[in-house]
Structures are given as C-alpha cells and as structure tokens.
N, CA, C and O atoms as CSV, one atom per row, in Angstrom:
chain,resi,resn,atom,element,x,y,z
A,1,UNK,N,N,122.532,-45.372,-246.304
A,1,UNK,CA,C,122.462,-46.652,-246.971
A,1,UNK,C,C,121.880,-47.711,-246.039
A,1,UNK,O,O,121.007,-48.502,-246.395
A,2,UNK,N,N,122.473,-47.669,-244.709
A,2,UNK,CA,C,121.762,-48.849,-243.730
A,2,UNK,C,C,120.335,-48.615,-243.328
A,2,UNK,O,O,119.540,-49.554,-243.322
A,3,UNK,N,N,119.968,-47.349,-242.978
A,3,UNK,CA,C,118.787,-46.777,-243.248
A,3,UNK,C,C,118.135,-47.497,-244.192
A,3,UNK,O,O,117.559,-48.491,-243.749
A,4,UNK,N,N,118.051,-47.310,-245.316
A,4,UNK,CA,C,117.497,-47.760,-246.443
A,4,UNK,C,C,117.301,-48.906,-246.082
A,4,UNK,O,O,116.126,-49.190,-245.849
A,5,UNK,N,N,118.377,-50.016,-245.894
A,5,UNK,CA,C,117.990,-51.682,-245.616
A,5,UNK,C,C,116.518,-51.634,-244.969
A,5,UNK,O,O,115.447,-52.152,-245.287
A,6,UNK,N,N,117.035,-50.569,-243.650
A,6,UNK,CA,C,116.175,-51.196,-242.451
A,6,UNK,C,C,114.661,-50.713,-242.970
A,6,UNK,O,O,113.676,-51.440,-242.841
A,7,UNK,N,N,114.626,-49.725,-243.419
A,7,UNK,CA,C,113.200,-49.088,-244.178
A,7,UNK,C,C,112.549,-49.943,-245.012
A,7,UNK,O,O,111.380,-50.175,-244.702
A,8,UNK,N,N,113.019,-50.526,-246.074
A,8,UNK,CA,C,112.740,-51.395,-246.926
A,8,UNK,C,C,111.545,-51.968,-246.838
A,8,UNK,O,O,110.504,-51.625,-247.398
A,9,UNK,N,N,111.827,-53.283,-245.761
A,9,UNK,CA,C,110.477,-53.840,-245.392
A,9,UNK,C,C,109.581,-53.224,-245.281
A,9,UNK,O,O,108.549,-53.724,-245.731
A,10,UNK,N,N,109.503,-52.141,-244.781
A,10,UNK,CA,C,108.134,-51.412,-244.228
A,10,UNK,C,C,107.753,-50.683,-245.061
A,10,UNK,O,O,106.535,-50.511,-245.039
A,11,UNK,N,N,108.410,-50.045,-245.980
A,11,UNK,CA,C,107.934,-49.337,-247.064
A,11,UNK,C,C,106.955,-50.626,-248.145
A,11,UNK,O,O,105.891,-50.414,-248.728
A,12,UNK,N,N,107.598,-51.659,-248.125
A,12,UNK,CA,C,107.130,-52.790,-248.792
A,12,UNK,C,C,105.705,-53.025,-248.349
A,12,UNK,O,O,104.707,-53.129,-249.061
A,13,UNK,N,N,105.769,-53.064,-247.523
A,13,UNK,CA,C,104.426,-53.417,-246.651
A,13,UNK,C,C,102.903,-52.432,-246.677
A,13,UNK,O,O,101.752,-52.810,-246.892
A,14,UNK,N,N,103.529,-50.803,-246.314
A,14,UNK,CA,C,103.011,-49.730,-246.707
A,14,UNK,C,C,102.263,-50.156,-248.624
A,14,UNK,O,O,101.239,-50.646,-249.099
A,15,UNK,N,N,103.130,-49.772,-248.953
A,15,UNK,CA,C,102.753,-50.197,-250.313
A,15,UNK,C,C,101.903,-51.448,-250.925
A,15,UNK,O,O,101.124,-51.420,-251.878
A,16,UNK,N,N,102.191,-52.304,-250.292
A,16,UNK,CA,C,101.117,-53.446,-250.457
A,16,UNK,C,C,99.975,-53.179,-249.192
A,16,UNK,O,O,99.167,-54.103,-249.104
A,17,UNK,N,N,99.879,-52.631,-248.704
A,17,UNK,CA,C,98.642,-52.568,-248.093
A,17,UNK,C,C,98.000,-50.949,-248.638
A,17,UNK,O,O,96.794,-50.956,-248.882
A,18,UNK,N,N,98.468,-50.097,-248.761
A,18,UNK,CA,C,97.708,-48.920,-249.774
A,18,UNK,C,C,97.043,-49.727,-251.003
A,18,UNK,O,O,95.875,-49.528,-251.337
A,19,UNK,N,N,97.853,-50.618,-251.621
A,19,UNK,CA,C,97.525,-51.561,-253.210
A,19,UNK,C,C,96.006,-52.169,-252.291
A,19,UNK,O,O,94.847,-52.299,-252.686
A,20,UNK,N,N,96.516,-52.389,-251.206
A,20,UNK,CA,C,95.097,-53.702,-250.903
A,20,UNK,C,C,93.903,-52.735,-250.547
A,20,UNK,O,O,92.763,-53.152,-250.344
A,21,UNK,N,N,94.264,-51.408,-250.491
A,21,UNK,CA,C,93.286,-50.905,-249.735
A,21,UNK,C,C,92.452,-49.901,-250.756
A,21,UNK,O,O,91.339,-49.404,-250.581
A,22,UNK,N,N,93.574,-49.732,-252.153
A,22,UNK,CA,C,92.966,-49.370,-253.183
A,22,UNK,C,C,91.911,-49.915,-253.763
A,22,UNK,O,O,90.892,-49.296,-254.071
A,23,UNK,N,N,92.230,-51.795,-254.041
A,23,UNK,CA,C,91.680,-52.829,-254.424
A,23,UNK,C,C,90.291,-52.753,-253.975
A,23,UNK,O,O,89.344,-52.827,-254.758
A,24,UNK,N,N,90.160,-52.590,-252.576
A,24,UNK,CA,C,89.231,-53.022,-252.143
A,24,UNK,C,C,87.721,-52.196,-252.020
A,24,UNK,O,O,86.524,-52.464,-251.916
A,25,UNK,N,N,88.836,-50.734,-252.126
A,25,UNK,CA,C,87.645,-49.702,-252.174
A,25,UNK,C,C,86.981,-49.745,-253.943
A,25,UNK,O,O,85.834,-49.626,-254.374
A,26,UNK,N,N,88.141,-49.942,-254.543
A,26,UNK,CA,C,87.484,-50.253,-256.006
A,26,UNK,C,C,86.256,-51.230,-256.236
A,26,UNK,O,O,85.368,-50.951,-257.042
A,27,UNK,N,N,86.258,-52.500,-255.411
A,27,UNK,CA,C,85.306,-53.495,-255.473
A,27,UNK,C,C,84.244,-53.128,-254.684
A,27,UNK,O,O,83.220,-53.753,-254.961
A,28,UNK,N,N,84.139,-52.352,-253.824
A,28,UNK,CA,C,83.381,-51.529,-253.171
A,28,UNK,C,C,82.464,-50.504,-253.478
A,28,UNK,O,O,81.427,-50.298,-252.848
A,29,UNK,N,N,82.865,-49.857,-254.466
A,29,UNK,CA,C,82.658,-48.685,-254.561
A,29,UNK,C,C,82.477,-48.843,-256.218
A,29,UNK,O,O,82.478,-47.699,-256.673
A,30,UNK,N,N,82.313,-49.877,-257.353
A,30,UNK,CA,C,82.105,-50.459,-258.257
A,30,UNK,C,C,81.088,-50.154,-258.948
A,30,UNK,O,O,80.715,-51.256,-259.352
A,31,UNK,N,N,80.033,-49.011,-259.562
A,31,UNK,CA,C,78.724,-48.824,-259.602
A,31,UNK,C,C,78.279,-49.897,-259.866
A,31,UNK,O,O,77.521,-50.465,-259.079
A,32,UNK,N,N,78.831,-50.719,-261.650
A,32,UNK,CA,C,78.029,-51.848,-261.516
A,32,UNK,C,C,77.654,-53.184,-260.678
A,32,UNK,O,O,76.601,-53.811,-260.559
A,33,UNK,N,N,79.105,-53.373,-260.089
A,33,UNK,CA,C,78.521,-53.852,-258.635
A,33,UNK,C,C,77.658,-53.566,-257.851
A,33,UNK,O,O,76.779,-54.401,-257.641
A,34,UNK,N,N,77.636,-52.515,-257.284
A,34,UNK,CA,C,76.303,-51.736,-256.599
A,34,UNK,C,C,75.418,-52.189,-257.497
A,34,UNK,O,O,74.867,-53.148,-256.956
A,35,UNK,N,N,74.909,-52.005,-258.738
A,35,UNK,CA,C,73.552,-52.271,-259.354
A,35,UNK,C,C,73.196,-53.376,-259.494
A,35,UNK,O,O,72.001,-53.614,-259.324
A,36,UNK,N,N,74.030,-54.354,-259.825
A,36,UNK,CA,C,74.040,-55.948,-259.478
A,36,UNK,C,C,73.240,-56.519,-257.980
A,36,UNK,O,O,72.267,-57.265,-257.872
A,37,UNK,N,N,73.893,-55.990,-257.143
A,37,UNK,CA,C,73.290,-56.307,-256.188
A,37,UNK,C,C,72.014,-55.748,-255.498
A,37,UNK,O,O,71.330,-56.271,-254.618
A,38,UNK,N,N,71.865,-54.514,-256.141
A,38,UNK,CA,C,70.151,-53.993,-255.901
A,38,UNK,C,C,69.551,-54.376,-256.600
A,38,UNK,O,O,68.365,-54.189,-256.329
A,39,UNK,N,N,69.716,-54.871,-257.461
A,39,UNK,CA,C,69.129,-56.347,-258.443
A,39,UNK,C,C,68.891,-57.284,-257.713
A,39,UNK,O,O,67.755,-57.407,-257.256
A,40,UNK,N,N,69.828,-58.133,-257.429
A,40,UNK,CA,C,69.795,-59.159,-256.445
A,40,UNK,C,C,69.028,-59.038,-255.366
A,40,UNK,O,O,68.468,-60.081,-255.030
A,41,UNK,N,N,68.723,-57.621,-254.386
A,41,UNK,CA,C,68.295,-58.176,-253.475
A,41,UNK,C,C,67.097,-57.538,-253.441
A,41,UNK,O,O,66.564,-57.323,-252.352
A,42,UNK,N,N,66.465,-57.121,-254.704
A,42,UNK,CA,C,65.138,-56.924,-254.720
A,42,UNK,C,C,64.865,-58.210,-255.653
A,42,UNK,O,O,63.656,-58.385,-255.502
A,43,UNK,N,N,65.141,-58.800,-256.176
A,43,UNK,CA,C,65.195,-60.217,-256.136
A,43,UNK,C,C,64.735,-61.169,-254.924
A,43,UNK,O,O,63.688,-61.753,-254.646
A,44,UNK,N,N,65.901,-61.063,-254.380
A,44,UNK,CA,C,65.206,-61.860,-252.980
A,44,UNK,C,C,64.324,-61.183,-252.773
A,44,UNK,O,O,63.448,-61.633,-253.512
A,45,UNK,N,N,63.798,-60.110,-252.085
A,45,UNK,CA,C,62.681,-59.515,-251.302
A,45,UNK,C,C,61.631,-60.228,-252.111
A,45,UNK,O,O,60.743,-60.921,-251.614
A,46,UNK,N,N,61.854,-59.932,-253.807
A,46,UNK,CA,C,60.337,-60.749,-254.373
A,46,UNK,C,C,59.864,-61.738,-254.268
A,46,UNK,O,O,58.648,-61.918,-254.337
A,47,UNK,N,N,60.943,-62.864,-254.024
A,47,UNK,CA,C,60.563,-64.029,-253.861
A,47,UNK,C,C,60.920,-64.752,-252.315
A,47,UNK,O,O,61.208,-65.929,-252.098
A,48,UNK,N,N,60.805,-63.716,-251.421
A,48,UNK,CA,C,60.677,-63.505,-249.813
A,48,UNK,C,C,61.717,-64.455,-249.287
A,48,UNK,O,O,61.534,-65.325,-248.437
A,49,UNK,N,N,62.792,-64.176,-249.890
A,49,UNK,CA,C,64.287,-65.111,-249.199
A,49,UNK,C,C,64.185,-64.200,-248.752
A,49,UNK,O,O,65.392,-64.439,-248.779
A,50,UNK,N,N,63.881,-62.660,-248.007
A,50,UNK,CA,C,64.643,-61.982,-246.948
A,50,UNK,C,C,63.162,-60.962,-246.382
A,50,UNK,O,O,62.330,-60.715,-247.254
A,51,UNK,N,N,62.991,-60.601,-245.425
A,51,UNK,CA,C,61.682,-59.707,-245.052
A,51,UNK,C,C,61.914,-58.573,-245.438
A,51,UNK,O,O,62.942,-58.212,-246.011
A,52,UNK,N,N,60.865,-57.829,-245.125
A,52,UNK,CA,C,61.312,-56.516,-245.248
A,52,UNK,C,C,62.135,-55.592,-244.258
A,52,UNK,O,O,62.347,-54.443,-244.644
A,53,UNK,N,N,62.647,-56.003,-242.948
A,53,UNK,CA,C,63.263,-55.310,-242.206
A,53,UNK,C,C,64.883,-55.658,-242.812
A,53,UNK,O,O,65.710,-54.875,-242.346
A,54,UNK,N,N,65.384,-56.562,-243.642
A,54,UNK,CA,C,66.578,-56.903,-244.053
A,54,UNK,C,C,66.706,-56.595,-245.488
A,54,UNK,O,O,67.805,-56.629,-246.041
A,55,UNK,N,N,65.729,-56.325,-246.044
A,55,UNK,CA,C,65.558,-55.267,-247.747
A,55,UNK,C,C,65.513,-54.194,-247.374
A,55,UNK,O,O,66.356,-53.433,-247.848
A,56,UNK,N,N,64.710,-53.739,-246.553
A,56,UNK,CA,C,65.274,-51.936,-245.984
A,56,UNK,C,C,66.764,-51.008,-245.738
A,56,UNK,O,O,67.185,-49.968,-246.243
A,57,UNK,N,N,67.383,-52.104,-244.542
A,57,UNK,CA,C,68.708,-51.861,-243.762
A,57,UNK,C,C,69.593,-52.286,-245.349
A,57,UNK,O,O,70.341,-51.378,-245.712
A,58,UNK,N,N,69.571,-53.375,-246.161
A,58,UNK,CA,C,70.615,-53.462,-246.870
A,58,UNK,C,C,70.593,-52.803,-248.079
A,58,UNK,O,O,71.584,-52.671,-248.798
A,59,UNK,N,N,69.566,-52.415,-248.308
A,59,UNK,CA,C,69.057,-51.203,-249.931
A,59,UNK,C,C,69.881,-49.592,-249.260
A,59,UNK,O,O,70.596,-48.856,-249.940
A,60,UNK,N,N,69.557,-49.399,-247.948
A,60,UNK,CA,C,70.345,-48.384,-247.442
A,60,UNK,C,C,71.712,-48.531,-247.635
A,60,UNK,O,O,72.498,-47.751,-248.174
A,61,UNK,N,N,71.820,-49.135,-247.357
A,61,UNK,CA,C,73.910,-49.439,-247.219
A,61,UNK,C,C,74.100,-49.432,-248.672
A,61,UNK,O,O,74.910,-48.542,-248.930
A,62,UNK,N,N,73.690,-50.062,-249.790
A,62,UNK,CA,C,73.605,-50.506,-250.970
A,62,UNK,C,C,73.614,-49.008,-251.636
A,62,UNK,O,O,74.399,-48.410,-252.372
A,63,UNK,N,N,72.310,-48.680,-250.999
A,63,UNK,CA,C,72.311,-46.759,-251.680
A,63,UNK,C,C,73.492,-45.568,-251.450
A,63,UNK,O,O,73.999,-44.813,-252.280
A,64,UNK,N,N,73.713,-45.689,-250.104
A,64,UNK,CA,C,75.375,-45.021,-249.739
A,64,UNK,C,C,76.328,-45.605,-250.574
A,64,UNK,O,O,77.057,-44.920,-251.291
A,65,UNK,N,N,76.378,-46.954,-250.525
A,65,UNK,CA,C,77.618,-46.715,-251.280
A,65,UNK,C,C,77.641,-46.321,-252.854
A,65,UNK,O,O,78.621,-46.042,-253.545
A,66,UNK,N,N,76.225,-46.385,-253.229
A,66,UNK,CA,C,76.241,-46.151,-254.689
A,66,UNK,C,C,76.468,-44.132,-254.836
A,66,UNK,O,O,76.931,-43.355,-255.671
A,67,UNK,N,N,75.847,-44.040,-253.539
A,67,UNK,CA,C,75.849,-42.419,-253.522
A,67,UNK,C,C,77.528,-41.733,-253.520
A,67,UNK,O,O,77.954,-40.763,-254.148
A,68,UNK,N,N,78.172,-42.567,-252.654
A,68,UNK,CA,C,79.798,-42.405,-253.069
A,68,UNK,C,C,80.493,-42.837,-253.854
A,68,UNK,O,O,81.696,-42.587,-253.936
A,69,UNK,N,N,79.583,-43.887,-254.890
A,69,UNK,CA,C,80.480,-44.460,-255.650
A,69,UNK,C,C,80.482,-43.188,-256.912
A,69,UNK,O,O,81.323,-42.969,-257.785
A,70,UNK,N,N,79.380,-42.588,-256.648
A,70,UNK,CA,C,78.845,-41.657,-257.788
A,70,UNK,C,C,79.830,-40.041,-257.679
A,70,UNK,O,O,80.472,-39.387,-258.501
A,71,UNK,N,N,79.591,-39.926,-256.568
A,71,UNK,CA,C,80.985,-38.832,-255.893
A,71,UNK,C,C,82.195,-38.910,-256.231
A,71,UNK,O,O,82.937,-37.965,-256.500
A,72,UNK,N,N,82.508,-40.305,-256.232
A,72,UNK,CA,C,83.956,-40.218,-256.737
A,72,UNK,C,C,84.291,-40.612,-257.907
A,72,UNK,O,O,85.459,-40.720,-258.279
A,73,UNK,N,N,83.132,-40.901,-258.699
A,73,UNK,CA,C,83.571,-41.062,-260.599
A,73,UNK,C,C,83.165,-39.424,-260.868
A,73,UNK,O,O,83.601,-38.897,-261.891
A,74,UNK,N,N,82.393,-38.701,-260.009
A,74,UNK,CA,C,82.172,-36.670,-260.595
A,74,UNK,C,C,83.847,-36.517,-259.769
A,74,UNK,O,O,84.726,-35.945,-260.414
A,75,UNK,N,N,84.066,-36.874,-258.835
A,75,UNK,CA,C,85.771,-35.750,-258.513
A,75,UNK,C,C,86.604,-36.191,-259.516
A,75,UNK,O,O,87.307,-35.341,-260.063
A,76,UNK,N,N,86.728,-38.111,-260.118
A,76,UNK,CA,C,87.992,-38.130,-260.816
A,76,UNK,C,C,87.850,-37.249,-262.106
A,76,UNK,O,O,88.742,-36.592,-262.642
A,77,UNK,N,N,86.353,-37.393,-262.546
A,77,UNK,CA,C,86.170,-36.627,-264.011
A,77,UNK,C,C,86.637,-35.343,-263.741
A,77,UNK,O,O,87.139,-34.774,-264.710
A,78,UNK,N,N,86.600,-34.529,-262.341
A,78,UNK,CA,C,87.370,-33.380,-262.507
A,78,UNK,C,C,88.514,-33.232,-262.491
A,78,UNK,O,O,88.983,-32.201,-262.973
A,79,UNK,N,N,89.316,-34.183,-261.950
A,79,UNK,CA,C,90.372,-34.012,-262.107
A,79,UNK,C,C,91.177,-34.471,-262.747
A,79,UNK,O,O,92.373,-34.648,-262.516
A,80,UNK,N,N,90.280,-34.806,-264.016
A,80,UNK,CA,C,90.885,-35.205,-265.466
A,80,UNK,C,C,90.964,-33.838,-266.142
A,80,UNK,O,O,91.391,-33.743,-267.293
C-alpha cells in the first residue's frame, strides 16, 4: 500500500509523458501534414523565399518522414 503512494507520482508522469510522446509523433508523422508542407515549401522555392540548397535538405526530411508516416498507417492496417 505505501509502495503504491510512493509510485504514484511517477507512474503519473510516465504516463503523461508516453501521452506527450504519442501526441507528438502523431503531429509528426501526420501524412496530411507532411503534404501540406511539401506544398508549402515548394511554394517558397517558387517564389525564391528559400534557395535551392534549403528546398533540397528540407524536401528530404519532409520525404522520410512521409516515408514513415506511410510505414506505419501499412503496420496499423495490419494489425487491424
């Protein structure tokens, strides 16, 4: 039972930070987010708010995460 007290907090904490860390990979990992913003920043590139060495590096990052965002909507469908 005193156990329990002392656990409490930290289990609390655990749990709200798994929640935050769920959250965040969700907003992350969002396809239409991802497509929004490869929108956006071939957007900028067209109208040269950014060069091409900063449309390259961020279309990459932009593409990974769309490449995992895509990975993990094929595993949940399997494991529906």
């Amino acid at each position: 039972m005193i156990f329990k007290l002392f656990t409490l907090p930290f289990r609390s904490i655990i749990k709200l930070g798994e929640k935050i860390q769920e959250e965040v990979d969700q907003e992350l990992y969002d396809l239409h987010i991802i497509q929004q913003q490869l929108i956006e920043l071939h957007m900028m590139y067209e109208l040269e708010e950014i060069d091409e060495e900063a449309y390259v590096l961020r279309e990459q990052e932009l593409l990974e995460r769309y490449k995992i965002a895509k990975e993990r909507e094929k595993n949940e469908l399997l494991e529906d």
